[in-house]
Structures are given as structure tokens and as C-alpha cells.
C-alpha positions as CSV (number, residue, x, y, z in Angstrom):
1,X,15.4,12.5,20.2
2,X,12.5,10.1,19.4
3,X,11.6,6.7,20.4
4,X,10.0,5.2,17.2
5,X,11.5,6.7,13.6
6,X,9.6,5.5,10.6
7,X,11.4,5.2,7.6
8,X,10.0,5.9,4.4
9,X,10.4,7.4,1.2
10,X,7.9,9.6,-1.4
11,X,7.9,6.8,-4.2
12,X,4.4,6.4,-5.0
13,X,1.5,7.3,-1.8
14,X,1.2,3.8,-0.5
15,X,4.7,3.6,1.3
16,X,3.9,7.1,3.2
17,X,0.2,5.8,3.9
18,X,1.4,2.8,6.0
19,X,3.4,5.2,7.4
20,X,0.8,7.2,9.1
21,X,-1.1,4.2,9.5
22,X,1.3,2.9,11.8
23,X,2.0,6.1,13.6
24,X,-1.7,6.4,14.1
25,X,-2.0,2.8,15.7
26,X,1.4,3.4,18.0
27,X,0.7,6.7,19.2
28,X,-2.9,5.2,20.4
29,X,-1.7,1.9,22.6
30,X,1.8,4.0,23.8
31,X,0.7,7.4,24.7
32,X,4.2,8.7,26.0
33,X,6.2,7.4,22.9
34,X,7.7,10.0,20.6
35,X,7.0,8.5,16.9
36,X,8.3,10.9,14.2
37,X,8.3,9.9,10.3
38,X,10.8,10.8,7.9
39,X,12.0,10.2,4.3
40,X,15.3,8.9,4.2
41,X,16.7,10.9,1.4
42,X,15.4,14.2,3.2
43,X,18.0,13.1,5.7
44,X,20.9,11.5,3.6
45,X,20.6,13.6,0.3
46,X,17.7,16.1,0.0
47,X,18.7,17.4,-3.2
48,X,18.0,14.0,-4.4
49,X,14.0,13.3,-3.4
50,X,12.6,15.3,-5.9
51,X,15.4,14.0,-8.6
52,X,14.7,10.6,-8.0
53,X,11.0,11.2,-7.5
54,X,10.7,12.7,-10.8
55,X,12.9,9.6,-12.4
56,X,10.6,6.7,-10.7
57,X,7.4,8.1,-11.9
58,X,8.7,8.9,-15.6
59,X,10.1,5.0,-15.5
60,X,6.6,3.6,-14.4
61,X,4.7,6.0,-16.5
62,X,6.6,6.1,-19.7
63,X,9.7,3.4,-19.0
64,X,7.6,0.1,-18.0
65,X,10.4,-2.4,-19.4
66,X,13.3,0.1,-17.8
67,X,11.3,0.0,-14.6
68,X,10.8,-3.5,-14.2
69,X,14.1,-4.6,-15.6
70,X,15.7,-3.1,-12.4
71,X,13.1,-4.2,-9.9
72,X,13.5,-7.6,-10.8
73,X,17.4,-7.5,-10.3
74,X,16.3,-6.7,-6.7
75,X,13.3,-8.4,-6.2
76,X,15.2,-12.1,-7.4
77,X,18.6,-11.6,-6.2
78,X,19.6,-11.6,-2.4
79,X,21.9,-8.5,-2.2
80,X,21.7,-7.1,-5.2
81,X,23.9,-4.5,-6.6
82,X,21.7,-1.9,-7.3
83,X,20.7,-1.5,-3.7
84,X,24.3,-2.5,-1.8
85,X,25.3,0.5,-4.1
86,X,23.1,2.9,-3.0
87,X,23.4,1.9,1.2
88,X,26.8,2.3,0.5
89,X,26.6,6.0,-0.6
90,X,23.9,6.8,2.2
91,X,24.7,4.4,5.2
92,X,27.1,6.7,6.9
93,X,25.1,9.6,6.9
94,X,22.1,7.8,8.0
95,X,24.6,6.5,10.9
96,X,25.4,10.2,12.0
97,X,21.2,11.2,12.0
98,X,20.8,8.2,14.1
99,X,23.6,8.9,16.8
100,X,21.3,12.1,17.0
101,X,17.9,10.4,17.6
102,X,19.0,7.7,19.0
103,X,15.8,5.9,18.1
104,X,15.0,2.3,19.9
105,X,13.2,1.3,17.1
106,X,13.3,1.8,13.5
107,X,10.6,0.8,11.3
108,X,10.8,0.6,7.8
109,X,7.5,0.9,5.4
110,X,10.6,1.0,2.4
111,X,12.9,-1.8,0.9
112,X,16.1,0.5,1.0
113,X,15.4,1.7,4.2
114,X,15.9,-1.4,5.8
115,X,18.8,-2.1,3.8
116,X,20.2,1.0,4.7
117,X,19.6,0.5,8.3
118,X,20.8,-3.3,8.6
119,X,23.9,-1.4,6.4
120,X,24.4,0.7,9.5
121,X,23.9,-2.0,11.8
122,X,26.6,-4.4,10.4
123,X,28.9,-1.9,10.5
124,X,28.7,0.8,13.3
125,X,27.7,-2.5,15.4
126,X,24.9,-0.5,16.1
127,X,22.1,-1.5,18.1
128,X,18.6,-0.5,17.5
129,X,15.6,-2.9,16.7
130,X,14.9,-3.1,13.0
131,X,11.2,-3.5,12.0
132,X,10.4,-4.1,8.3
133,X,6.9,-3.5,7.0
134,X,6.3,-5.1,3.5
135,X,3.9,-2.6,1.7
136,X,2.9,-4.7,-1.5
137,X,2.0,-8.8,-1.6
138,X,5.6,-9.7,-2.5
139,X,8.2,-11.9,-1.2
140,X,11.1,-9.5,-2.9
141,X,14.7,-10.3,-1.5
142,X,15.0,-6.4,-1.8
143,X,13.1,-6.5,1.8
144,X,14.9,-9.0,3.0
145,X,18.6,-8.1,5.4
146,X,20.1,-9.6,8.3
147,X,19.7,-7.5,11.5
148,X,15.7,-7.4,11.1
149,X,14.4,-7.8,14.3
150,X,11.1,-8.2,13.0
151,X,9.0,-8.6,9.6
152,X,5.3,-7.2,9.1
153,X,4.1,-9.2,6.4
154,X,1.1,-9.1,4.2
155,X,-0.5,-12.6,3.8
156,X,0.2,-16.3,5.4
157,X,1.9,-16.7,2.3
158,X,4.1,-14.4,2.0
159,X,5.3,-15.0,5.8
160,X,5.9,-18.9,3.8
161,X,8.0,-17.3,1.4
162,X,10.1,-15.9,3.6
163,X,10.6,-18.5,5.4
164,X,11.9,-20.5,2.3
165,X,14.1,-17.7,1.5
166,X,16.1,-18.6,5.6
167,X,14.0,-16.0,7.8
168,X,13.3,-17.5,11.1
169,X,9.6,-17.5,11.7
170,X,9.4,-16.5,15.0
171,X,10.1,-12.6,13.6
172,X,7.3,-12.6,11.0
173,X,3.9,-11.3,12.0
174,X,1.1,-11.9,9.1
175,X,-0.7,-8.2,9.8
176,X,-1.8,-7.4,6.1
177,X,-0.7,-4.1,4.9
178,X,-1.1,-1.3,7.9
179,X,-4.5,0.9,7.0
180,X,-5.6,3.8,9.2
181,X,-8.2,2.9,12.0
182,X,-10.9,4.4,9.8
183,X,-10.3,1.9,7.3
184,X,-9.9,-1.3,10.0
185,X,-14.0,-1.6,9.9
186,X,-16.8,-1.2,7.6
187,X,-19.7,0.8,9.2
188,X,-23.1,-1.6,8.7
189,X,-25.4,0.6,10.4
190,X,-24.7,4.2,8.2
191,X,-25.9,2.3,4.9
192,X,-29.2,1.0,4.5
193,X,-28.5,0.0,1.1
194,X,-24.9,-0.4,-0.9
195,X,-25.2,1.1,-4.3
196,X,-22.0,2.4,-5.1
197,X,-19.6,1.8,-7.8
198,X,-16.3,3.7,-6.4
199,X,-14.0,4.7,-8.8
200,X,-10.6,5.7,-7.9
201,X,-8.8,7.6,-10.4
202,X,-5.4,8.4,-8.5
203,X,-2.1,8.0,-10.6
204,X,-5.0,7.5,-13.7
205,X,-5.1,10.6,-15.7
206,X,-7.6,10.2,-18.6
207,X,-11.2,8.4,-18.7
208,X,-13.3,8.4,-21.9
209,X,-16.3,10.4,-22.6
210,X,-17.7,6.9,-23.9
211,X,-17.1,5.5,-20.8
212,X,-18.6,8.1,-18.6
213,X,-21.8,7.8,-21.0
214,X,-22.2,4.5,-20.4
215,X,-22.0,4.7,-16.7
216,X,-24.3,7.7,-16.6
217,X,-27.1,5.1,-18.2
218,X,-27.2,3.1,-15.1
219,X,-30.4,2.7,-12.7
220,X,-28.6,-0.2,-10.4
221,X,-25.7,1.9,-9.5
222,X,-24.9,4.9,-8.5
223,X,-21.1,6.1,-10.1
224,X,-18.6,8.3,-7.4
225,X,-15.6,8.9,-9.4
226,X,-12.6,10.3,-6.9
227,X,-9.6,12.1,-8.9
228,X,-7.2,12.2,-6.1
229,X,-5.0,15.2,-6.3
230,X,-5.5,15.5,-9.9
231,X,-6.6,18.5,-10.2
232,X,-6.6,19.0,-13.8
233,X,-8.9,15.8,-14.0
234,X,-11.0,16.7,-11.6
235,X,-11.7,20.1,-13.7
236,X,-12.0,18.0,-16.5
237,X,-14.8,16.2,-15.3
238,X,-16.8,18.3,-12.9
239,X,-17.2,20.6,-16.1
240,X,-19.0,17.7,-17.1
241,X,-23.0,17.5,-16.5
242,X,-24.3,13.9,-15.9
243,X,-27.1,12.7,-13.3
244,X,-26.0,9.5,-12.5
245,X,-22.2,10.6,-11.7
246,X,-20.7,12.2,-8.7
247,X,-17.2,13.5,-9.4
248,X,-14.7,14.1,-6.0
249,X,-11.4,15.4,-5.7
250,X,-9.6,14.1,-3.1
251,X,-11.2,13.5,-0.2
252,X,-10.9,12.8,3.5
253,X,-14.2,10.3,3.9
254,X,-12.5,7.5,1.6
255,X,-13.3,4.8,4.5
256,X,-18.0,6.4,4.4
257,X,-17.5,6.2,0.4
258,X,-16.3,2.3,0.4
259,X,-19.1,1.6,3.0
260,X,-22.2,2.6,0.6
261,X,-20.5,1.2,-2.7
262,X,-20.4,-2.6,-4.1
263,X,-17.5,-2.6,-5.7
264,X,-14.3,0.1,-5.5
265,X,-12.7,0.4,-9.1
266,X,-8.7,0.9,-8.7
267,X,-5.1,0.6,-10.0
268,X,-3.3,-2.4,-7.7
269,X,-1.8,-0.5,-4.7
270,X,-0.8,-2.5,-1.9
271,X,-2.8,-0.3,0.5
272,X,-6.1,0.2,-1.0
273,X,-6.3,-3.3,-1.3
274,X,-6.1,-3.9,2.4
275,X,-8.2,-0.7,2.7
276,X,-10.7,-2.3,1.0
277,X,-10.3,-5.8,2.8
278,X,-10.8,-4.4,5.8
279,X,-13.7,-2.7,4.2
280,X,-14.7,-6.2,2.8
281,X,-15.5,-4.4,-0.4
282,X,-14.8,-6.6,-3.5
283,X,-12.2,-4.8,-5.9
284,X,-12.3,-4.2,-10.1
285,X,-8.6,-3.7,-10.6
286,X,-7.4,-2.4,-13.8
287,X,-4.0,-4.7,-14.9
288,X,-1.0,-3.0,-14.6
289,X,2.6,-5.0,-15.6
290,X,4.7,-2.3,-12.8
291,X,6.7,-4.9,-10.7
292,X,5.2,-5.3,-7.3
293,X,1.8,-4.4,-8.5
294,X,2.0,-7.8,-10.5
295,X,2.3,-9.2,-7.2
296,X,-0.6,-7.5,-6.0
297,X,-2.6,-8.4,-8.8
298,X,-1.9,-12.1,-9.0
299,X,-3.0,-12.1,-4.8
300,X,-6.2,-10.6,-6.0
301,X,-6.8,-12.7,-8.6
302,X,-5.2,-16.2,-6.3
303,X,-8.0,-15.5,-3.7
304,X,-10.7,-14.9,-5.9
305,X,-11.5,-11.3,-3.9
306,X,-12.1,-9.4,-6.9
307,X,-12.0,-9.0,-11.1
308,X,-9.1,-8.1,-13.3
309,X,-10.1,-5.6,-15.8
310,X,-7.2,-5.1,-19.1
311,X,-8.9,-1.4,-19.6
312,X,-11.1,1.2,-17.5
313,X,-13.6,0.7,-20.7
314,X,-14.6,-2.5,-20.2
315,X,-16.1,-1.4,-17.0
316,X,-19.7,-1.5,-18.3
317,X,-19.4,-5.5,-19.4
318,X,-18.5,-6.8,-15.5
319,X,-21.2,-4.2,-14.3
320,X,-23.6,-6.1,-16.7
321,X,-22.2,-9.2,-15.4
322,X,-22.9,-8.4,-11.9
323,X,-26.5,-7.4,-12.3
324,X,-27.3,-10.4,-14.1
325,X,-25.2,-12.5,-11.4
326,X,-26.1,-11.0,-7.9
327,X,-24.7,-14.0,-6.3
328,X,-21.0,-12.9,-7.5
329,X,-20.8,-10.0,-4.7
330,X,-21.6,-12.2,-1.9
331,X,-19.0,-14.9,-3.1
332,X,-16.3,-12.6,-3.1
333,X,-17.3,-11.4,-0.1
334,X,-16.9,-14.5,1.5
335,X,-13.4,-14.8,0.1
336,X,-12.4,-11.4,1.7
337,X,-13.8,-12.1,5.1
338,X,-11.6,-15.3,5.0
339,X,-8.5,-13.4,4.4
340,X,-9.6,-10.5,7.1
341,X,-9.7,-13.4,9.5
342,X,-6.2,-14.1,9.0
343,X,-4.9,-11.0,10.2
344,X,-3.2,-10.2,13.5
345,X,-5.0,-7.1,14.1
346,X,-3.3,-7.0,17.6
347,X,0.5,-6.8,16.2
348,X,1.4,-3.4,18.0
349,X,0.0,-4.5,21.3
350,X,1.6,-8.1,21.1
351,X,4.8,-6.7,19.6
352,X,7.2,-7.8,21.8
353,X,9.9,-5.7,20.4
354,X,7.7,-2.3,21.2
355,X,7.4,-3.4,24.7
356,X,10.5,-4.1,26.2
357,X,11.3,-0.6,24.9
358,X,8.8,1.9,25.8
């Protein structure tokens, strides 16, 4: 049995990252509650995660127009087919895990999750608070279901947007997209002086030799490019022999790499833009037309907290740009400190929902 079951699902990293995040956070304010995560098709269908993983990264990859034709049916249509289809197949399964667990909370860090849930809800009559936790800056009615006790939204606008779209403000909580406590601060006394350009290369899987020349020329920066879990990049490049470039694999001291560095270079995920928010590190984001991410790009771009970039090679004119403009860093630095401002930091320890049921 557990108290808190997180709902998620392995479709991209960020969904499983605000997962841990906000078992991290829980597990620190309520010592005694049991918090376990799990993906919902390892309980409803395993033999379909790693089908359906395979199919969402070959759509985003190499099917962009497939891909987004079917997020926009659910993103712009309350109820949607695609998604009332699939709860259907999976809601009474779910239903049987849960009598089980017998969870008092649910929270969901995944669209069909909470549609799913709010599925079992409706008709098992089943009562267990329902806590959805929107992972990219989007409004999508794919998140939205009656029988949400509570929403964890990204921005003041989105929390606007949802209340246009008939949910009742008193359930939605502006907390920006849940990082781990690592991430929540930058550290100003372990860096005399911010040098860094980060570069980010996970879900990226080529970068040009021209490219890495280029950077290699530079005396204002130093360049720390991190493959992720691409290992066959990070081969790639370490066999590479350049003074001015530091190439990672993945790593575990993200958060100490975005406190030396002036700018973090990355594709739109919903989580390393609050990672690096809270790190009040300005972003280069390189455009990307995948559904949400649009979203993600467009609040980046609306708030002025960072540059849009159409190609990883053009890196080398906004770097020029910057040395010739050192007043651009600070300005969107100010911008990001207003949007860190916003946040509710304090959700979990307000959170009336978690109270009244630990």
C-alpha cells in the first residue's frame, strides 16, 4: 500500500524528472508518507511501454507532421477521441492496481494519466484526490478532466488559461515545473567568475566539426558540452582533441555546471527550462516545431528570458553578439528573476489536499 502514487510515463525524460522532483520535495516536509512512482503502462500493459516508446520517439524524430497532427487533436479538443480511447482500454485495470494500493493521493506528471484516473473516478465512484502536474508551458485540454482535485501549473498564465477553459481557480497552484532541490537555487559563493557556455546535447545526436572549431577559438568562454546518455556521441567527441572544450557524458552535477556558465544551450524541455530559471541562467534554445515544445518555446521567447536559435551552427553569431553587448546577460537576467518571483515555492507545504491526508 502507499500513500502518494505518482503517475507517469517514459515518453521523453522530462515527465519522469518532475517525477522525482516531486518525490524528493514530499518525502522531505512528510517524513512518514510512503510515495512510490510508477509508469502507468508497466501496470495496465507492460508489453506496451517499450512498443509505444519506440513509436513516440520515431514520430518526433522522423514523423514531425504525424506527431503533431495527433497532439493537436488532443491539445484543442476537450475530450478527445484519441485519449477517451485509450482510458477506455486501460481504466479498469488501473481501477483493480488501485483497490490494491489504495493510494490517497494520485499525482499525475502525465496528460493520460490523469485522464485515466478521472476515467476511474467517474465510474468506480472512486474516491482518491487527483493532482495534475502540467510538465510543459501549455494550456492543452489533454490535461484537463473533471475529478482534478488540484492543478500544478507552470506560469500565471497558464493558470489564466485554464480558467477560461471552466477550471475553478481555487485548485490551480502557479508552481513552475517541479525541479529537484539542487536545481531550486543557484550557488553565488562557489563561482567567482561565470564563464561557461553549457551545452546540452541530450535527444541531439550530431554537432559539426565546423562548429566545434569555432567554439574552440574562443578566449571569453569556456565551452562544456554534456551528451547525456549518448554514448556513441560522447565517443565521438571525446576522441576529439580541443583546448577550449570540455566534453561530459551524463552527469550528476548539472545544477555546479549551470552555476559557472552564462548561458545553457538546449532543445525546449519543459524541465530544463525551469531548471535553468531557478538557476536564473539565460537559455539559447534551438527551435524545434514538436507540439508542446512550441509552447515552450514561444514562453521563452514571450518573456524575453532567452534567444531562439533555427540551428546549433549559428551558435558562434549570438556568442559574438553577446561579447559585443555585455548588457544583454543582465537584461535577461532580470526577466528570469521576475518570473522566479512568481512561483509558489511553498506548494507541498501549503497543499491543502496533502494535509488533511497524511
Amino acid at each position: 500500500m502507499t500513500d502518494i502514487l505518482i503517475l507517469t510515463a517514459s515518453f521523453g525524460m522530462g515527465h519522469k524528472s518532475v517525477s522525482n522532483a516531486l518525490k524528493e520535495q514530499i518525502e522531505e516536509e512528510y517524513k512518514n508518507a510512503k510515495v512510490d512512482i510508477e509508469d502507468f503502462l508497466e501496470i495496465v500493459n507492460p508489453k506496451v511501454k517499450a512498443v509505444s516508446s519506440k513509436v513516440y520517439s520515431e514520430l518526433t524524430e522522423s514523423y514531425p507532421l504525424v506527431y503533431n497532427t495527433l497532439y493537436d487533436i488532443k491539445a484543442n479538443y476537450k475530450n478527445n477521441i484519441i485519449d477517451n480511447v485509450i482510458s477506455n482500454l486501460f481504466y479498469k485495470k488501473l481501477h483493480e492496481y488501485l483497490e490494491i494500493e489504495k493510494p490517497k493521493i494520485i499525482i499525475s506528471t502525465f496528460p493520460l494519466c490523469s485522464g485515466i484516473v478521472a476515467k476511474v473516478k467517474e465510474e468506480y465512484n472512486y474516491d482518491v484526490n487527483l493532482i495534475t502536474v502540467i510538465t510543459d508551458v501549455v494550456d492543452s485540454w489533454e490535461w484537463i478532466y473533471e475529478g482534478t482535485n488540484m492543478y500544478l501549473v507552470p506560469t500565471d498564465e497558464i493558470k489564466y488559461k485554464l480558467i477560461g477553459k471552466g477550471v475553478d481557480k481555487k485548485i490551480i497552484l502557479v508552481t513552475g515545473i517541479p525541479v529537484k532541490k539542487r536545481f531550486m537555487n543557484k550557488n553565488i559563493f562557489s563561482v567567482r567568475q561565470k564563464n561557461t557556455i553549457l551545452i546540452v546535447l541530450s535527444g541531439i545526436d550530431h554537432i559539426s566539426k565546423d562548429l566545434l572549431d569555432k567554439l574552440n577559438e574562443y578566449n571569453d568562454y569556456k565551452i562544456k558540452i554534456v551528451t547525456g546518455r549518448n554514448e556513441k556521441l560522447y565517443k565521438k567527441l571525446s576522441d576529439l582533441q580541443y583546448s577550449n572544450i570540455e566534453v561530459y557524458g551524463f552527469v550528476n552535477n548539472l545544477n555546479e555546471m549551470m552555476d559557472e556558465s552564462v548561458y545553457i544551450v538546449t532543445k525546449p524541455g519543459g524541465v530544463t527550462i525551469f531548471e535553468a530559471i531557478n538557476k536564473e541562467l539565460p537559455l539559447i534554445v534551438i527551435n524545434s516545431n514538436i507540439g508542446q515544445e512550441k509552447g515552450n518555446i514561444e514562453f521563452i521567447k514571450k518573456n524575453k528570458i532567452g534567444i531562439l536559435i533555427e540551428d546549433l551552427d549559428n551558435l558562434p553569431l549570438i556568442l559574438n553578439y553577446n561579447i559585443n553587448n555585455p548588457g544583454i546577460i543582465k537584461y535577461y537576467n532580470k526577466n528570469i528573476k521576475k518570473i522566479k518571483k512568481s512561483l509558489n515555492y511553498n506548494y507541498l507545504f501549503i497543499d491543502s489536499v496533502i494535509h488533511e491526508v497524511i
